[in-house]
C-alpha positions in Angstrom: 176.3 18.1 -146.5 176.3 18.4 -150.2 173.2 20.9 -151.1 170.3 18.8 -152.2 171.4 15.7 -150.8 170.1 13.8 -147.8 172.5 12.4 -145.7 171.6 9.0 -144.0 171.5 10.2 -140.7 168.6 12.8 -141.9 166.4 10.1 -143.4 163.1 10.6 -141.2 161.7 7.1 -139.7 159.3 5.8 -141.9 155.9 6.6 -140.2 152.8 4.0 -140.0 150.5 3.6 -142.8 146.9 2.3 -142.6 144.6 1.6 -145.9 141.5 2.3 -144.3 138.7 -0.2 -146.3 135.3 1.7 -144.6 133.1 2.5 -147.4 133.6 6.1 -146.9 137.3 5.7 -148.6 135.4 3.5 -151.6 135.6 5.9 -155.6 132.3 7.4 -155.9 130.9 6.7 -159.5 128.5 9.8 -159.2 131.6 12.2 -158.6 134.2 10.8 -161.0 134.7 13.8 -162.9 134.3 16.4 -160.3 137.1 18.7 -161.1 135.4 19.1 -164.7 131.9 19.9 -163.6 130.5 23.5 -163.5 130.1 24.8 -160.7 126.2 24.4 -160.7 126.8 20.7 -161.6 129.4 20.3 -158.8 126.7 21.8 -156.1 124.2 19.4 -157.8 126.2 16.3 -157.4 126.7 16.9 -153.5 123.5 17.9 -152.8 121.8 14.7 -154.4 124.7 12.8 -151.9 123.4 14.8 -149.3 120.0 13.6 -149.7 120.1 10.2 -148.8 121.6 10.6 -145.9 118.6 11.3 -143.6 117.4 7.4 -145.5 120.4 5.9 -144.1 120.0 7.4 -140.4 116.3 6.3 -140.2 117.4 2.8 -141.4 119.4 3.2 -137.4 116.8 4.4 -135.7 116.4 1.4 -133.4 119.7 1.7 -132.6 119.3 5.7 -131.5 116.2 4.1 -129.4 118.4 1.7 -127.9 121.1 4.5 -127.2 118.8 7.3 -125.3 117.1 4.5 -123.4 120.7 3.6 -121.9 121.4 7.6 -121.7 118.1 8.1 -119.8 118.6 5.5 -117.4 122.1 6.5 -116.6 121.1 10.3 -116.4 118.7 9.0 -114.0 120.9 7.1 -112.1 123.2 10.1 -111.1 125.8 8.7 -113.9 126.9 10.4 -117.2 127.1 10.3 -121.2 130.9 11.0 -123.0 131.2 11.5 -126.3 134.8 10.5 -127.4 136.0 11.3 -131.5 138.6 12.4 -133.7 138.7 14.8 -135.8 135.1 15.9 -137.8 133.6 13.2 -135.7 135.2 14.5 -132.5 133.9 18.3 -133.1 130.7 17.3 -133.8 130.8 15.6 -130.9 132.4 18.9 -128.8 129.3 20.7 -130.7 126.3 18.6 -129.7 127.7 18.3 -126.0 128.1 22.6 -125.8 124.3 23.4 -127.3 122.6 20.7 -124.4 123.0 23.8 -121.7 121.2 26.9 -123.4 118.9 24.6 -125.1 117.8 22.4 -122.2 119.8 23.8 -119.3 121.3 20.5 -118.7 123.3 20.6 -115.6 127.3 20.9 -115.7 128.7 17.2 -116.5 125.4 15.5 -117.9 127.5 15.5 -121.1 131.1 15.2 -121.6 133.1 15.6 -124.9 136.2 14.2 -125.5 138.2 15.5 -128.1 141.5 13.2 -129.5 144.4 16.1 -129.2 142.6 18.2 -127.2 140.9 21.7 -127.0 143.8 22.9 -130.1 142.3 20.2 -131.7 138.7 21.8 -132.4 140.7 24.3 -135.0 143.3 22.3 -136.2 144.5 18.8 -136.6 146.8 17.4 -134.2 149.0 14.6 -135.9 148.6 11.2 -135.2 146.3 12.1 -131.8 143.7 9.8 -133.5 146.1 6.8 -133.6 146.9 6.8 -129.9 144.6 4.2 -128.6 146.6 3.9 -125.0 145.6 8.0 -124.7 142.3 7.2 -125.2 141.9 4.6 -122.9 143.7 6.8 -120.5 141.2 9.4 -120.8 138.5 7.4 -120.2 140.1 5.2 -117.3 140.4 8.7 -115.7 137.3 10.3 -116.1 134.8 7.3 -117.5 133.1 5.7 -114.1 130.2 2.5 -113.9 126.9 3.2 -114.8 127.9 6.2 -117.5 127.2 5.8 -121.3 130.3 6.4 -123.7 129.4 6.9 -127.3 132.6 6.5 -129.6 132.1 8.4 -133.0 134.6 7.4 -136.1 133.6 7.6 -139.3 135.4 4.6 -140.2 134.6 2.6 -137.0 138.2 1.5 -136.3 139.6 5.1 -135.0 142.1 4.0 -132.3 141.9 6.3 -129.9 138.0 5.7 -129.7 138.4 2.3 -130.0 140.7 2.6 -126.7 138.1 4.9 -125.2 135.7 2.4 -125.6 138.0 -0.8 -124.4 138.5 1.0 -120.8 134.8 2.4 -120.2 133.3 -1.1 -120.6 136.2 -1.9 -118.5 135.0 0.2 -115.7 131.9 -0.7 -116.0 130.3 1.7 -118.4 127.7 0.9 -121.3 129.2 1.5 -125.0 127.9 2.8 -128.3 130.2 3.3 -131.2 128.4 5.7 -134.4 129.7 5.6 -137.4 129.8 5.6 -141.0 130.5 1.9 -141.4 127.9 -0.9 -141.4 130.7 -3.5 -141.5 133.1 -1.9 -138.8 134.5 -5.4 -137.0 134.2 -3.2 -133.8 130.6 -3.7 -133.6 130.9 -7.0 -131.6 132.8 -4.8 -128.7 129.8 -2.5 -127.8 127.0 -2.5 -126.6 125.0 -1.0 -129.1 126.4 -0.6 -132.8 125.1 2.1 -134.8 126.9 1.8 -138.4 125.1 4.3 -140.7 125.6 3.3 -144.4 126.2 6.7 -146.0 128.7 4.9 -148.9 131.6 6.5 -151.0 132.1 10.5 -150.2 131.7 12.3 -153.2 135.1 13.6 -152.3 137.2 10.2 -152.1 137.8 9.6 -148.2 136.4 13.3 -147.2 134.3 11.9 -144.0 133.5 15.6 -142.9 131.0 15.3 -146.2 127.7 13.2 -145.8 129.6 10.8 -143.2 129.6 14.1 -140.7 126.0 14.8 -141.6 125.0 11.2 -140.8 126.7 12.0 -137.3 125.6 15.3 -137.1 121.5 14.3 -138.0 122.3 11.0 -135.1 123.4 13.2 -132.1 121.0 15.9 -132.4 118.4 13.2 -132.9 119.9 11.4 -130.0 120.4 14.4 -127.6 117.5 16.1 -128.3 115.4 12.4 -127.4 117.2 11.8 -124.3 115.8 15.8 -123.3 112.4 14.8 -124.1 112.3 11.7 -122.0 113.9 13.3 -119.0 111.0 16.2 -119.2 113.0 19.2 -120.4 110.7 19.3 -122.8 106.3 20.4 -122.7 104.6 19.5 -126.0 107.4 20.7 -128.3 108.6 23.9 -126.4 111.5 24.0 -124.7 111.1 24.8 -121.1 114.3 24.7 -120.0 116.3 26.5 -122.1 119.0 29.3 -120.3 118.2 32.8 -121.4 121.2 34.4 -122.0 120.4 37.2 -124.8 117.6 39.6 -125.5 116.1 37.1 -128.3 116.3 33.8 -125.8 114.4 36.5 -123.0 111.5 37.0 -126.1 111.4 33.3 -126.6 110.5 32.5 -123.2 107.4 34.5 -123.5 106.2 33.5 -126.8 106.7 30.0 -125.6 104.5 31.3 -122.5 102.0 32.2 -125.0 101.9 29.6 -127.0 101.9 26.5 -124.2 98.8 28.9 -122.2 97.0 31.0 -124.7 97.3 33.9 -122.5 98.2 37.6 -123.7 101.5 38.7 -123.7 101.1 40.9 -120.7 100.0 38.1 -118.8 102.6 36.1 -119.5 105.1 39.0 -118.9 104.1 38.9 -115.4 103.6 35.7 -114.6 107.6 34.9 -116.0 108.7 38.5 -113.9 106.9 36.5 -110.8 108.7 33.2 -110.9 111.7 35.1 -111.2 112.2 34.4 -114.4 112.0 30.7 -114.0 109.7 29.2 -117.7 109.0 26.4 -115.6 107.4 27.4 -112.9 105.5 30.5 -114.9 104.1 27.7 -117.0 102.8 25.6 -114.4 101.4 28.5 -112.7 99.3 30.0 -115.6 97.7 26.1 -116.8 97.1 25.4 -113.3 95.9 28.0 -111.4 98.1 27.8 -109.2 100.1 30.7 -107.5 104.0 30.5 -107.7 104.6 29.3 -104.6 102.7 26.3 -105.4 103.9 25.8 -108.3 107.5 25.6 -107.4 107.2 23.1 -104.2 105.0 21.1 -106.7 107.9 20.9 -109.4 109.7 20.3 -106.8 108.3 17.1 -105.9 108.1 16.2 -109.1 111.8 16.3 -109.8 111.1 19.3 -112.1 108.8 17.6 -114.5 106.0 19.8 -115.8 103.3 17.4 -116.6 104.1 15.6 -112.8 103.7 18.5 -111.2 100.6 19.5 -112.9 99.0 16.4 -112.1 99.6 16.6 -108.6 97.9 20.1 -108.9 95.3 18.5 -110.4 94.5 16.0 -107.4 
């Protein structure tokens, strides 16, 4: 081989090319000249992008509704929620799913993340995993079972290995929900429910991990943090079933004590040290009356819901 000189046999295959059309890949006319900006100017121009992004999520929120309602009922019903994505859309995914247990202690499997390429995928990008729609659709064939809730998250709506994901779990029987950042993503006809958030051009051309990952980001905690309500892992607006792994979590429980009772510190101390630690059943002891004992078999009858179990108190 002659030294800069390709020989034919060397020639790589020529690899697919998609033009993606999703507004997110549209020229920003706010941005144009970026790269000439000061810094304070470039920071400006972002942030005002960033701030119309929590208008475009509540313009979904009908959608969201729509989505915990079907999460609920398939929680209910023994089944589960997945979460497949690619890349930004995918980690944010990963990231919503991991925060459900310390925050709401929501038992193992109630939420499943599905990440296209992987675990190695979280810290770097795996080429071409988001193409493979047949890998997607053999992930969820696998795992995916009637009665769960798959949410497919691409930014640009047509990411093929959701799109496979989502093919095969309304195949088995599963409802489907596909978030992104495209209002006019042709996919929405093949879901159940369609939740295109119209964030527009990036103010980096085609960079979805800008305001369309803050859309997603805003949606899922909205979304999560909703289905947690409605299933009672939530009193007023404390948590009272978070997992108290570090010394700060351990001080939360008892200001949350505090706050849901109006009793002292001390008291609350003890009442949390006499339910073994459980919030739960400390709080239902201290508004009711009730001793621990009581307060426990009540929950349980009450499938761990604090305001059932309180009523039953009550009567």
């Amino acid at each position: 081989m002659t030294a800069g000189r390709v020989e034919p046999d060397e020639v790589a295959v020529a690899r697919p090319v998609v033009r993606v059309g999703a507004p997110t890949e549209r020229r920003n006319p706010h941005s144009v000249d970026l790269d000439l900006m000061s810094t304070r100017d470039v920071l400006t121009v972002i942030n005002e992008a960033d701030r119309r992004v929590p208008d475009a999520v509540a313009a979904v929120l009908d959608e969201i509704a729509a989505t915990v309602d079907l999460a609920v009922a398939a929680l209910r019903g023994g089944h589960r929620v997945h979460y497949f994505g690619a890349g930004t859309s995918g980690r944010l995914g990963v990231l919503d799913a991991a925060e459900l247990a310390p925050t709401f202690n929501s038992p193992r499997g109630w939420f499943c993340a599905h990440l296209a390429g992987g675990p190695d995928a979280m810290w770097r990008a795996v080429e071409d995993a988001e193409d493979d729609d047949h890998g997607g659709a053999a992930e969820a064939a696998e795992c995916v079972r009637a009665g769960d809730l798959v949410v497919g998250l691409a930014a640009s709506g047509r990411t093929p290995y959701v799109l496979g994901a989502l093919a095969a779990a309304r195949a088995q029987g599963a409802s489907t929900v596909l978030l992104c950042a495209n209002p006019e993503a042709s996919a929405a006809a093949a879901v159940d429910v369609f939740i295109g958030v119209d964030t527009g051009p990036e103010v980096v051309t085609g960079s979805t991990r800008m305001k369309a990952g803050t859309a997603q980001k805003l949606v899922l905690n909205t979304f999560s943090t909703a289905v947690m309500v409605r299933l009672g892992r939530v009193y007023s607006n404390l948590m009272i079933d978070m997992v108290a792994t570090n010394a700060k979590l351990r001080g939360r429980m008892i200001s949350i004590l505090m706050e849901a009772t109006g009793c002292s510190e001390e008291i609350s101390r003890r009442a949390l040290h006499e339910a073994d630690g459980d919030l739960k059943t400390a709080l239902v002891s201290l508004v009711s009356g009730a001793e621990v004992p009581a307060a426990r078999a009540a929950l349980a009858r009450c499938a761990h819901q604090v305001r059932g179990a309180l009523a039953l108190l009550a009567s």
